[in-house]
C-alpha positions as CSV (number, residue, x, y, z in Angstrom):
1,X,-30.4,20.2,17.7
2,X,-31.8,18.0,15.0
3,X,-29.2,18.5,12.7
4,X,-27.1,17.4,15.0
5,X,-28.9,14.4,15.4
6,X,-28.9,14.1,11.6
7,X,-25.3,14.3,11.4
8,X,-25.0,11.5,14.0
9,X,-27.4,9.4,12.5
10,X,-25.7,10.1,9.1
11,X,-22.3,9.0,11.0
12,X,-23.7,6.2,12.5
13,X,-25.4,4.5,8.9
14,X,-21.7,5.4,7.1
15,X,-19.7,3.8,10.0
16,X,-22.1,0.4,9.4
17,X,-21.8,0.2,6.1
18,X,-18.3,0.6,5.9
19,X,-18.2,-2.5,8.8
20,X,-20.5,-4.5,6.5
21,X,-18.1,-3.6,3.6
22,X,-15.3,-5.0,5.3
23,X,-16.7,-7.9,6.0
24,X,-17.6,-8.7,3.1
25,X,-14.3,-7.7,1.6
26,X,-13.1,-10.4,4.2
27,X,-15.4,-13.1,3.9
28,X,-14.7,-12.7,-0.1
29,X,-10.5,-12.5,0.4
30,X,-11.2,-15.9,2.5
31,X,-12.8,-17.5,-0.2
32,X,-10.6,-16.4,-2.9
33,X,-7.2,-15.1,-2.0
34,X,-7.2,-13.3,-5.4
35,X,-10.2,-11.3,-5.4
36,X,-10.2,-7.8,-5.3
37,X,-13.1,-4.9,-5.0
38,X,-11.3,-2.5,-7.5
39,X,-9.0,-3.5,-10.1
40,X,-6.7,-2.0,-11.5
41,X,-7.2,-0.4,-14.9
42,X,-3.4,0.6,-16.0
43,X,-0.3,-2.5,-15.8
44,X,1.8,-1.6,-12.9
45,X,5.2,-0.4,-14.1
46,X,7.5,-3.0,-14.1
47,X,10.5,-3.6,-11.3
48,X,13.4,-1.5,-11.4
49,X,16.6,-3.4,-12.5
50,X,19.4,-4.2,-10.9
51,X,22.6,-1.6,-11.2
52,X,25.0,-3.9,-11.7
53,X,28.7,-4.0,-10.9
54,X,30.6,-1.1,-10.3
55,X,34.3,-0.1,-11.0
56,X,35.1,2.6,-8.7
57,X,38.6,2.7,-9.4
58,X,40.2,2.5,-6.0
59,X,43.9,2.6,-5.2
60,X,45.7,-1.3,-4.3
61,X,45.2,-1.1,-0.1
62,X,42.1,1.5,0.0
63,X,39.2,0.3,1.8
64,X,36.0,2.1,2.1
65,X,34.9,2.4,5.8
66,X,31.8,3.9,5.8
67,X,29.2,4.9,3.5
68,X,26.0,7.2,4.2
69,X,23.1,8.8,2.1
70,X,23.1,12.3,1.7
């Protein structure tokens, strides 16, 4: 029975603190839209580039009707 109770009370402190951290995390956000607990420590990759025009060939009159990923 009391660990039991220690478990809850253990529960209870972590759920609190996680509140208080989120409200920090907003009251911070608010204040600076750019702030952020954990930065990153590697530069993101950068964004994938466009393909580009394709030739696919097609006979004079063909039309493609559907298309669907495999």
């Amino acid at each position: 029975m009391h660990l039991l109770k220690g478990v809850v009370i253990g529960l209870g402190v972590l759920i609190f603190l996680g509140l208080g951290l989120l409200g920090y995390g907003f009251v911070q956000k608010a204040n600076n839209p750019d702030w952020r607990l954990i930065t990153p420590s590697a530069p993101t990759a950068d964004a994938a580039k466009p393909f580009g025009d394709l030739n696919l060939n097609l006979p004079t009159g063909c039309v493609i009707a559907r298309v669907r990923p495999d």
